[in-house]
C-alpha positions as CSV (number, residue, x, y, z in Angstrom):
1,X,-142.0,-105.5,-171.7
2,X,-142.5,-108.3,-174.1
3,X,-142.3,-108.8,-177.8
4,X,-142.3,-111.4,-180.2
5,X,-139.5,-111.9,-182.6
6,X,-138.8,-113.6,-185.8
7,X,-139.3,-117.0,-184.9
8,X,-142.5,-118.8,-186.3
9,X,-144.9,-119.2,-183.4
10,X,-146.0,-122.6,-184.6
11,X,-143.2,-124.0,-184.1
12,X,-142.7,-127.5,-182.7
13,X,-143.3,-127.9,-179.0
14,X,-140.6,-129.1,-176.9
15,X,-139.4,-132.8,-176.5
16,X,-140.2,-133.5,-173.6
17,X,-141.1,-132.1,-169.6
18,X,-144.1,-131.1,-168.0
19,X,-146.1,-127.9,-169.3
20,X,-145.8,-126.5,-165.3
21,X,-141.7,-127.0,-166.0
22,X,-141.1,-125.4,-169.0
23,X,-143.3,-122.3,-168.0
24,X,-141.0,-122.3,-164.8
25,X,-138.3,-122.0,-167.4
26,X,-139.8,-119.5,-169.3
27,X,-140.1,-117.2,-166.4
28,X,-137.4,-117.5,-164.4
29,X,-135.6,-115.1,-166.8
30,X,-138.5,-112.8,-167.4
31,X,-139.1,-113.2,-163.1
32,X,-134.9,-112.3,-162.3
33,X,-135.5,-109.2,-165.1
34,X,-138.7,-107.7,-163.0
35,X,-137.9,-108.2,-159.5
36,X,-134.2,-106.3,-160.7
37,X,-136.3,-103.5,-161.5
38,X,-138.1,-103.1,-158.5
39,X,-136.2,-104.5,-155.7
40,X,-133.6,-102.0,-155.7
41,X,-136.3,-99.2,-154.8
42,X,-135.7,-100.3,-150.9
43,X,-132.2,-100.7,-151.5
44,X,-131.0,-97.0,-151.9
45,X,-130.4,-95.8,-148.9
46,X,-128.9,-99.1,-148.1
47,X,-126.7,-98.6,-151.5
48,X,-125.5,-95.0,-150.4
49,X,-123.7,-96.1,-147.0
50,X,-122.6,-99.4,-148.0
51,X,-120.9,-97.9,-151.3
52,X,-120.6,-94.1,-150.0
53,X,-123.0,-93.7,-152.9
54,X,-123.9,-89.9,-154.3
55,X,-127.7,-89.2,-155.1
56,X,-126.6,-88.7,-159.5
57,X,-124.5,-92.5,-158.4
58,X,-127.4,-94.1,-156.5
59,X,-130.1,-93.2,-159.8
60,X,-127.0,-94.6,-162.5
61,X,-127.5,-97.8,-160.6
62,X,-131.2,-97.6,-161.2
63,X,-131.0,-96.6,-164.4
64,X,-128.0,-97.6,-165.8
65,X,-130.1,-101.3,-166.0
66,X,-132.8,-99.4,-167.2
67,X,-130.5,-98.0,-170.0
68,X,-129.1,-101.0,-171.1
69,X,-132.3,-102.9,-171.7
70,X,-134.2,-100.6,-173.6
71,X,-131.4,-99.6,-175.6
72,X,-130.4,-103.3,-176.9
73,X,-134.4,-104.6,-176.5
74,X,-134.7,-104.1,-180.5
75,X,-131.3,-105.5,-181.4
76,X,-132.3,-108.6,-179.4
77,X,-135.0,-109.2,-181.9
78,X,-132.8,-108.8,-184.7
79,X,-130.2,-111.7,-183.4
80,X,-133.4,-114.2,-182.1
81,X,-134.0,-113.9,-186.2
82,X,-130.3,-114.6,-186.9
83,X,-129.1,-117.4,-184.3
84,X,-132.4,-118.6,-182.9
85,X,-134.6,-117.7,-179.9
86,X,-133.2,-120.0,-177.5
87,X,-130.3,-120.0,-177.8
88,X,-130.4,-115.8,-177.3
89,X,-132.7,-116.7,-174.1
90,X,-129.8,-119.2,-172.4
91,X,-127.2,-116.8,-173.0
92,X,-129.2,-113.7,-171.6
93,X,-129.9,-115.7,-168.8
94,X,-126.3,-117.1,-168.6
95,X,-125.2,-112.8,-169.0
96,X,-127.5,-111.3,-166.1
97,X,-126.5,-114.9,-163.7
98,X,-122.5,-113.5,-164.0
99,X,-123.3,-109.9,-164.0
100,X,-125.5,-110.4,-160.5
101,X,-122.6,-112.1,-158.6
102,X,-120.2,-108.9,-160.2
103,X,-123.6,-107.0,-158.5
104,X,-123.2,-108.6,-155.6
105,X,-119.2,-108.7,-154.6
106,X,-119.0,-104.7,-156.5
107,X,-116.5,-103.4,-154.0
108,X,-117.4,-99.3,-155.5
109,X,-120.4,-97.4,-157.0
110,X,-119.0,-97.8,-160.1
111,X,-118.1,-101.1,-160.3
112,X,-121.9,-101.8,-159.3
113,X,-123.3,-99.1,-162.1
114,X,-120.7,-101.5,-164.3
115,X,-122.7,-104.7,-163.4
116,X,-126.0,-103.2,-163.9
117,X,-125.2,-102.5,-167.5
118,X,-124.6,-105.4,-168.0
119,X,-127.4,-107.1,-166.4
120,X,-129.6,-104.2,-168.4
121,X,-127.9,-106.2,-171.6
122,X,-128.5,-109.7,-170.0
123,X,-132.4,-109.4,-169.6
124,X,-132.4,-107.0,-173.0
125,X,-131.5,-110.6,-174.6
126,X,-133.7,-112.9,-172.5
127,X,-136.7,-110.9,-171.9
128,X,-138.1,-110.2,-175.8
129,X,-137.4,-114.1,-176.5
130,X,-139.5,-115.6,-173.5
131,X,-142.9,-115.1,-175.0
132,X,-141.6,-116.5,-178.3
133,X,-140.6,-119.8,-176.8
134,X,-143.9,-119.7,-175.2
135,X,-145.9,-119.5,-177.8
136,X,-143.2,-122.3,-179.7
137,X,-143.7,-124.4,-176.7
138,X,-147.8,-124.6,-176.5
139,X,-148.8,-125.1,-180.0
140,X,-152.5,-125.4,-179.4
141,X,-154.2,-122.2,-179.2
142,X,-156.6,-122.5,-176.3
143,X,-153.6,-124.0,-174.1
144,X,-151.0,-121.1,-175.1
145,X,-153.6,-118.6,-173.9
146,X,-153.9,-119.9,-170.5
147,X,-149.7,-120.0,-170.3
148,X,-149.8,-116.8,-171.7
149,X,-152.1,-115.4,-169.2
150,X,-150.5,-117.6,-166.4
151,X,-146.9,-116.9,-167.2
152,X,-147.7,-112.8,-166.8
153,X,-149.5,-113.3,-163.5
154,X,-146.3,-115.2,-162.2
155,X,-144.4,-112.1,-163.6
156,X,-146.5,-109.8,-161.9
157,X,-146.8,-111.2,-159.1
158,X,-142.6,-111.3,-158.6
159,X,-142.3,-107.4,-159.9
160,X,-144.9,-106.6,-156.7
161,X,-143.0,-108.4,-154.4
162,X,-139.7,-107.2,-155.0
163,X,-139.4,-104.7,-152.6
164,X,-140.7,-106.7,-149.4
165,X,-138.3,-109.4,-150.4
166,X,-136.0,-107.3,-151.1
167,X,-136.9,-105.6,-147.3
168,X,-136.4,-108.7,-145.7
169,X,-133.4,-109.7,-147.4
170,X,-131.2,-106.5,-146.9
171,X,-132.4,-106.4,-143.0
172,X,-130.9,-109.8,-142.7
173,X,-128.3,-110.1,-145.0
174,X,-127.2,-106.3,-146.5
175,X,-128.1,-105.2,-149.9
176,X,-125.6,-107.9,-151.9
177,X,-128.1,-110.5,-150.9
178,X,-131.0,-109.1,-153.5
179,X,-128.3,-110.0,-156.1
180,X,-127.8,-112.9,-154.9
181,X,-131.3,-113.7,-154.8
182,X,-131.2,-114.3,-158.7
183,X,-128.5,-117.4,-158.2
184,X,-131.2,-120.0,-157.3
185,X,-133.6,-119.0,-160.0
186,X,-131.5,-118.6,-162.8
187,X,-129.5,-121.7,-161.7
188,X,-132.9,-123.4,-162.0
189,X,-134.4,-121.7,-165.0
190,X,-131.2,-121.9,-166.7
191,X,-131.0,-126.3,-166.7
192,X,-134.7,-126.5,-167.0
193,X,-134.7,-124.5,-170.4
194,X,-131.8,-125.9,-172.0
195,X,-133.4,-129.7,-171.5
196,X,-136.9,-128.8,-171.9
197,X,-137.4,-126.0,-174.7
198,X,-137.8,-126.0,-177.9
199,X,-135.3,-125.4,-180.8
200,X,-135.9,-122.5,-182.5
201,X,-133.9,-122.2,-185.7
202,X,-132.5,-119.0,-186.9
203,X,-132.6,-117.8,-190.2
204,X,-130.2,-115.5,-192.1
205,X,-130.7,-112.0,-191.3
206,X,-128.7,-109.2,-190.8
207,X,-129.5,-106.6,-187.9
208,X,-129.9,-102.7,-189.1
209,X,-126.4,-101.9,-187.0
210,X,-126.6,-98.4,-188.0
211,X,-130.0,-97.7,-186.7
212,X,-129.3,-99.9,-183.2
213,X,-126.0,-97.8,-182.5
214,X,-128.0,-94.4,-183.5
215,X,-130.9,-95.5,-181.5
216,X,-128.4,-96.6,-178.4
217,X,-126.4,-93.5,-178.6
218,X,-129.5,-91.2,-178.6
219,X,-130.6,-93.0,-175.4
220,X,-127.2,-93.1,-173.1
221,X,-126.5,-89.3,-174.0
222,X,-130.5,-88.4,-172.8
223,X,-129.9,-90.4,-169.8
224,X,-126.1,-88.8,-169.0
225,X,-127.5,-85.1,-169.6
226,X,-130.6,-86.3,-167.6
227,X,-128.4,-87.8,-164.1
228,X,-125.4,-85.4,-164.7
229,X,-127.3,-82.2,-165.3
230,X,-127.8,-81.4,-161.8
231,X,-124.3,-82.6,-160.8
232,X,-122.2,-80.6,-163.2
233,X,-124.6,-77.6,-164.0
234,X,-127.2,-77.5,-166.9
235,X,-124.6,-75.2,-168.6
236,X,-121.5,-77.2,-168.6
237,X,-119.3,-78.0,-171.5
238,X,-120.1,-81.9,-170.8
239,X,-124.0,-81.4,-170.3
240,X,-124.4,-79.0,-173.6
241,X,-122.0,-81.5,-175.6
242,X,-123.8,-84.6,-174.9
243,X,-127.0,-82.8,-175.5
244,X,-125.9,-81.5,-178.6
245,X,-124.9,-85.3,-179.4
246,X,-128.2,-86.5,-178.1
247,X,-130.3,-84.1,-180.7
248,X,-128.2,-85.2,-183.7
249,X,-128.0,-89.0,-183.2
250,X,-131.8,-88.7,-182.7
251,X,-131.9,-87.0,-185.6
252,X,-129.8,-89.9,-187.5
253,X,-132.2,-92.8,-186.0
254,X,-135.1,-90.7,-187.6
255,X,-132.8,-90.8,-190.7
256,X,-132.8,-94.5,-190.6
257,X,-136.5,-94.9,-190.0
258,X,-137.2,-92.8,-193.4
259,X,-134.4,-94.3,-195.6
260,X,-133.1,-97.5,-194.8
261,X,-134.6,-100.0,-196.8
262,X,-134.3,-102.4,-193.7
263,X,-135.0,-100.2,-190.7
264,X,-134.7,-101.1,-187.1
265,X,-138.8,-100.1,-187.5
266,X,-141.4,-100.0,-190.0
267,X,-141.9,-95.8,-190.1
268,X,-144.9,-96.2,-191.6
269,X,-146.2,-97.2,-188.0
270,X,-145.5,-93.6,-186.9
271,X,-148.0,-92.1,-189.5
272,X,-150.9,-93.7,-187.7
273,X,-152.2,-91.0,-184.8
274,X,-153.3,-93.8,-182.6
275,X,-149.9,-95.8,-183.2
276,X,-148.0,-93.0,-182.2
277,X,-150.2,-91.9,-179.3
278,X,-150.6,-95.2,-177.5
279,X,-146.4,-94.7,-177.7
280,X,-146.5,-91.5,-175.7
281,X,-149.2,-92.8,-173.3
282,X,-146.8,-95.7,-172.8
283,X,-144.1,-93.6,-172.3
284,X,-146.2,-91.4,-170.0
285,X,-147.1,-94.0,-167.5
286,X,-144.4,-96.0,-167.0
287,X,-142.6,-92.9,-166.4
288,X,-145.0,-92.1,-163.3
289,X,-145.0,-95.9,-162.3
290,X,-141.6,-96.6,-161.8
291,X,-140.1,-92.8,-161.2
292,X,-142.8,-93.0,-158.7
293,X,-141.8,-95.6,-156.7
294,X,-137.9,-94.5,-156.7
295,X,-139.2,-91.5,-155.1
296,X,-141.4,-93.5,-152.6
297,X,-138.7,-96.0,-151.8
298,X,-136.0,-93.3,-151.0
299,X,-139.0,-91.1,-149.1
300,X,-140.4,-93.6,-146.7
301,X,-136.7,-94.2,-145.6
302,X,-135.1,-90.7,-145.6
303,X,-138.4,-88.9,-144.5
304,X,-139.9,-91.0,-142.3
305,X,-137.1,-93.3,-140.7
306,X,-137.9,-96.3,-141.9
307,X,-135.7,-99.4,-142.6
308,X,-135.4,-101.2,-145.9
309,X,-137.8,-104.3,-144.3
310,X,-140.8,-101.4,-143.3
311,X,-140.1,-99.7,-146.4
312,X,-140.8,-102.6,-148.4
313,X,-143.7,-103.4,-146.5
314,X,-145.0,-99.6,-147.0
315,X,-144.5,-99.8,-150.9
316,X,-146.5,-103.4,-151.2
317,X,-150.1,-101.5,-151.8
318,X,-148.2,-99.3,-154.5
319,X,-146.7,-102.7,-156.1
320,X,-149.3,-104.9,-155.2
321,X,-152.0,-103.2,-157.4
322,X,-150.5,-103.0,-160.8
323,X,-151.1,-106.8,-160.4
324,X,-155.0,-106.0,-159.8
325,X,-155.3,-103.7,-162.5
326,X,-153.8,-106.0,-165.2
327,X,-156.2,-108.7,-164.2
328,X,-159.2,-106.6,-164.2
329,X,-158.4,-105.6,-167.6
330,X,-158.1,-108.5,-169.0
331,X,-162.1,-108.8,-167.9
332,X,-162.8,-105.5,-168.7
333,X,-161.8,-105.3,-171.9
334,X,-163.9,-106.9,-174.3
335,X,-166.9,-105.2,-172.4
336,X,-165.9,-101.9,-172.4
337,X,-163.0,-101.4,-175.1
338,X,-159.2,-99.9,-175.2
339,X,-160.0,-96.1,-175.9
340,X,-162.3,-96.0,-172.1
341,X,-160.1,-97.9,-170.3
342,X,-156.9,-96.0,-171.2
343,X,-159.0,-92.7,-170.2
344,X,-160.0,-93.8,-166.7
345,X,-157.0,-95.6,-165.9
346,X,-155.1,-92.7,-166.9
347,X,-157.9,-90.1,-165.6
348,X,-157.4,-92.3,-162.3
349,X,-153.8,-91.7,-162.5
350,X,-153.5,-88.0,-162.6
351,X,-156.1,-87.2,-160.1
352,X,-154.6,-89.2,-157.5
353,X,-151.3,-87.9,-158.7
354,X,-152.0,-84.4,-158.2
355,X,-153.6,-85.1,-155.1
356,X,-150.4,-87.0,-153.9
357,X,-148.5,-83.4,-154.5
358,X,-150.2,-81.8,-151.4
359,X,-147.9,-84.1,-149.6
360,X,-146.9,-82.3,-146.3
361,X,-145.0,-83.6,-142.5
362,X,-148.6,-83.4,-141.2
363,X,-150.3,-85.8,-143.5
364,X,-150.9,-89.2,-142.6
365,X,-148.6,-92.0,-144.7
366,X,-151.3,-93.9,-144.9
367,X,-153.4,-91.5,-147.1
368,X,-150.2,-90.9,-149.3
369,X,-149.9,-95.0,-149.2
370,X,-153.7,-95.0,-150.7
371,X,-153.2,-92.1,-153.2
372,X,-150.5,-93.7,-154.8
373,X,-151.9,-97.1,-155.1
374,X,-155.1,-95.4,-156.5
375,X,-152.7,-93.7,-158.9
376,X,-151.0,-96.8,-160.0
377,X,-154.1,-99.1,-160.0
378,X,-155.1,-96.7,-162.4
379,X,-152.0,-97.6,-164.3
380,X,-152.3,-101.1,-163.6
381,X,-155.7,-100.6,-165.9
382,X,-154.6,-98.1,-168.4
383,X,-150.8,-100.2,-169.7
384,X,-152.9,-103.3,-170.8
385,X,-155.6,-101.4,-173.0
386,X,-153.1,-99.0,-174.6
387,X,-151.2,-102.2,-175.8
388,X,-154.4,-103.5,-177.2
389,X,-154.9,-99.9,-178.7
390,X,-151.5,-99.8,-180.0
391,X,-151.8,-103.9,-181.5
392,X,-155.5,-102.7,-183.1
393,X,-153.9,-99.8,-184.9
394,X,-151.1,-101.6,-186.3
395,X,-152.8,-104.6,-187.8
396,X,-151.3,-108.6,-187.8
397,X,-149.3,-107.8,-189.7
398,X,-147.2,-105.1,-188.0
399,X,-148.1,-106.5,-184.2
400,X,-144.4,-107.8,-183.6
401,X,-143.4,-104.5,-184.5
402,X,-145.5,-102.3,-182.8
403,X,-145.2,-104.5,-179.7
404,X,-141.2,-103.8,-179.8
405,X,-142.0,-100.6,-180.1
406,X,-144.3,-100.0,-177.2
407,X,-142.2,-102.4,-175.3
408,X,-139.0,-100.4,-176.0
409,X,-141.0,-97.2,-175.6
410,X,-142.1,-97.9,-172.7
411,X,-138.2,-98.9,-171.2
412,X,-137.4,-95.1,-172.3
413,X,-140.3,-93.9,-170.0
414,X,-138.7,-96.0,-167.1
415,X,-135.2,-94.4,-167.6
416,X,-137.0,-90.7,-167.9
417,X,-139.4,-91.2,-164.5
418,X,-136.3,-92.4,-162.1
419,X,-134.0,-89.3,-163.4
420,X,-136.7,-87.2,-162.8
421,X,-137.0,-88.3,-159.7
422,X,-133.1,-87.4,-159.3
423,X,-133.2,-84.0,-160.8
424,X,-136.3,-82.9,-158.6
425,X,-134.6,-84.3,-155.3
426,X,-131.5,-82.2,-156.5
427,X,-133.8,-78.8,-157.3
428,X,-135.4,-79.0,-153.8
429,X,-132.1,-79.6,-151.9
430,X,-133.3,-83.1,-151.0
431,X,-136.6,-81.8,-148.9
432,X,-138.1,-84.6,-149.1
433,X,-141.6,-83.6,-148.5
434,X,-140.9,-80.6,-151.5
435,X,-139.3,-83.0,-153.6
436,X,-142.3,-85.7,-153.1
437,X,-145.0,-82.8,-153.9
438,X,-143.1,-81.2,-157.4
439,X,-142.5,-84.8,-158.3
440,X,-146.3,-85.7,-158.2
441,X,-147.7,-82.3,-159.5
442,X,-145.4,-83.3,-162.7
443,X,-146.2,-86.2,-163.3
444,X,-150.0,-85.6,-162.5
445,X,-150.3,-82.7,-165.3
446,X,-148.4,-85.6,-167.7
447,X,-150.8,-88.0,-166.6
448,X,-153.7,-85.1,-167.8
449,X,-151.6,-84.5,-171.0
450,X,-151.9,-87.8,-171.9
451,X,-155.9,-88.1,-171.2
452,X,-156.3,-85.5,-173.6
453,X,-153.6,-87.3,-176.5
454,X,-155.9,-90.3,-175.5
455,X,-159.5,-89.1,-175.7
456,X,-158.3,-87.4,-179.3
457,X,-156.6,-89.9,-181.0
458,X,-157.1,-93.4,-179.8
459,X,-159.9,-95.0,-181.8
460,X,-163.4,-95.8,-180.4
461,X,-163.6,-100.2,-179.4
C-alpha cells in the first residue's frame, strides 16, 4: 500500500525529536488508514440496524473508502512532486481526522458512504507520502532499514487488530466509536509531524489530469456496475450505461499510457511479462484477502449469532497471520527467492480456499477459522515476494513507479473482492452457508489461475 514519490530520499533528516517520535508520526496516518480498512468488517451488521442499511449500502460503505483511495493513490504522487511530501501528509491526515467525526455523527447510509469517500481521499494523500518522509527522516542506510522494517510491523500489527478492537468498541460504545477511535491518534500523529518532520520541498511539476480523471472514472463506474448490478438488474439502462462508460474511459486511460508524453505511468512497464503478472497476482490476492474477510465478518454474525465483540475475536487468526507471513518473508527471501515464494504462498492460498468452499451448518467453525488463516498466511507470504518480483523486473530506475503501480493495483483488487462478496450474497439469497461456499470456490480457482500466471512468467531468484 506504499509508494515512494518524487521527493529525494536523501533528504535532510528532521530538526529535531527522537527517532521512536517521528516514526510514531509517520504511522499514525498509515495506522488510522489500515485499521479503517479492517475494522468495519465487524461493524456491518451493526451498520445495517443502526442506519437501516441495505446489503448494495452496507458494501458502498466498504468500498466506497476503498474507491477513493485507489483511485486518487497516483494523483497523490503527482502533488507530493509539486507542493512537497509533508505538507500532502498533514493535510491527508488533517482530511481523514474531519471526515471520521462526519463518519461518526452520519445521521443516514449515505451520509456515512459520503464520509468514507472522503476518508478514501484523506489516506489516498497521506498513505503514499509516509514512507517518503521515512526514508527523508533516517538518512543513514542501515538505520532507515530497521524503521522501515519497524514502521510496517507497527502497521501490521494495527490492520490485524482492527476487528477485536473494533469488537470491543461497538459492544460498548455502538459502531460511531471505531470512528472515533482515529481522534486520539491523528490528534497525536498530526502535532508530532508537523514539529518533528522534515521539509520536503516541492518542485514544479504538473500532474497528467487527463489520465487521473480517465483512470478515476474507469474505477467508480466498475465499482457502481459491480454494487448496483444485483440491485437494479444486470440488464438495466443504468448498469449497461455505466458499463458502457466504464469500457471506454478504460479505453482512454490505455490511450494516455501509449501517447501522452507525460503519462500517469511509464507503459513501457506493461511490456515486461513479469511486470505485468506480479500486477494480476497482486490484484488476485488482495481480492481474496480482504473480500474474504467481508464475507467472514458478516458470516460469523448472521450465520452463527455472534456479536460484533466474538466476531472480532473469531476473525483474529484470519487477521493475525498476514502479520506472520510478512515476517517470515522477510527471512525467507533471500534463501529461497520471489518466483517460490509467490507459488507456495499462492498454492497455499487456493488449496485452503477451495477447501473453505465445502463450508456446510455441520462443520465445525473452528476448522473454517484454520482454513482461512492457512489461506491468508499463504497470502501473508505470497504479497511481499510478488513486490520483490515486481521491483526486480522493473529495475531502479522504474521502482517508484512500479511500486505505485502494484500499490494502486492492488487497491483495485480490494474494491473487486468486497463487491464480490456482495454480488454472491445477492445470487444465493443471502444463504449464508451457499454464499460462503461459491465465494471461496471463486476465489480458490483465482488463487490457481494465478499459480499458473506465476510459475510461467515470474522470473527464477
Amino acid at each position: 500500500m506504499t509508494q515512494q514519490t518524487g521527493d529525494s530520499p536523501a533528504g535532510p533528516p528532521a530538526a529535531g525529536g527522537g527517532a521512536g517520535l517521528r516514526l510514531v508520526a509517520l504511522a499514525a496516518g498509515f495506522v488510522m488508514a489500515a485499521v479503517d480498512a479492517t475494522v468495519v468488517n465487524v461493524a456491518g451488521p451493526p451498520l445495517q440496524h443502526g442506519l437501516r442499511l441495505t446489503l448494495s449500502q452496507l458494501t458502498w460503505v466498504v468500498d466506497g473508502y476503498t474507491l477513493a483511495f485507489a483511485a486518487l493513490m497516483l494523483l497523490s504522487g503527482s502533488l507530493a512532486d509539486r507542493f512537497g511530501a509533508k505538507r500532502l501528509y498533514l493535510s491527508g491526515m488533517a482530511v481523514f481526522l474531519l471526515a471520521s467525526l462526519a463518519c461518526a455523527a452520519a445521521p443516514s447510509g449515505g451520509a456515512l458512504v459520503a464520509a468514507r469517500l472522503v476518508q478514501g481521499l484523506g489516506a489516498a494523500l497521506s498513505v503514499p507520502t509516509s514512507l517518503t518522509l521515512l526514508t527523508a527522516s533516517f538518512p543513514d542506510p542501515g538505520r532507515r532499514a530497521r524503521m522501515v522494517a519497524l514502521w510496517a510491523s507497527v502497521v501490521s500489527g494495527a490492520m490485524a487488530l482492527g476487528p477485536i478492537v473494533g469488537g470491543v468498541l461497538i459492544s460498548a460504545w455502538g459502531w460511531r466509536s471505531i470512528f472515533l477511535l482515529n481522534l486520539p491518534v491523528g490528534v497525536a500523529g498530526l502535532v508530532l509531524a508537523a514539529r518533528l518532520l522534515p521539509q520536503l520541498p516541492g518542485r514544479v511539476a504538473r500532474p497528467a489530469w487527463g489520465g487521473h480523471t480517465a483512470g478515476a472514472a474507469t474505477l467508480a463506474l466498475l465499482c457502481f456496475v459491480l454494487i448496483q448490478g444485483p440491485v437494479l438488474g444486470w440488464g438495466s439502462p443504468r448498469i449497461v450505461t455505466a458499463a458502457v462508460g466504464f469500457v471506454l474511459a478504460g479505453l482512454g486511460f490505455v490511450r494516455h499510457l501509449s501517447r501522452s508524453s507525460v503519462p500517469v505511468l511509464p507503459a513501457s512497464l506493461f511490456r515486461d511479462a513479469t511486470f505485468t503478472s506480479a500486477n494480476m497476482i497482486g490484484f488476485l490476492l488482495n481480492a481474496g484477502a480482504y473480500g474474504g474477510l467481508y464475507l467472514l465478518g458478516l458470516f460469523v454474525q448472521a450465520a452463527r449469532g455472534a456479536d460484533a465483540l466474538h466476531a472480532g475475536l473469531d476473525l483474529i487468526p484470519a487477521t493475525g497471520v498476514f502479520v506472520i507471513g510478512n515476517l517470515s518473508t522477510a527471512r525467507l527471501l533471500p534463501r529461497v527467492g520471489a518466483r517460490r515464494l509467490v507459488m507456495a504462498g499462492i498454492a497455499t492460498a487456493g488449496v485452503a480456499s477451495l477447501l473453505s468452499s465445502l463450508v456446510t451448518p455441520g462443520m465445525p467453525y473452528a476448522l473454517l477459522a484454520g482454513l482461512v488463516a492457512l489461506g491468508n498466511l499463504g497470502i501473508g507470504l505470497a504479497v511481499p515476494a510478488v513486490m520483490a518480483a515486481l521491483v526486480n523486473a522493473a529495475g531502479a530506475e522504474r521502482a517508484n513507479p512500479a511500486a505505485a503501480t502494484m500499490n494502486a493495483t492492488r487497491q483495485v483488487g480490494t474494491l473487486v473482492g468486497v463487491a464480490l462478496t456482495a454480488i454472491v450474497l445477492a445470487a444465493s439469497g443471502s444463504h449464508w452457508y451457499t454464499a460462503a461456499s461459491w465465494y471461496f470456490a471463486i476465489v480458490g480457482v483465482a488463487f490457481l489461475a494465478g499459480l499458473g500466471l506465476a510459475a510461467r512468467f515470474l522470473r527464477p531468484g
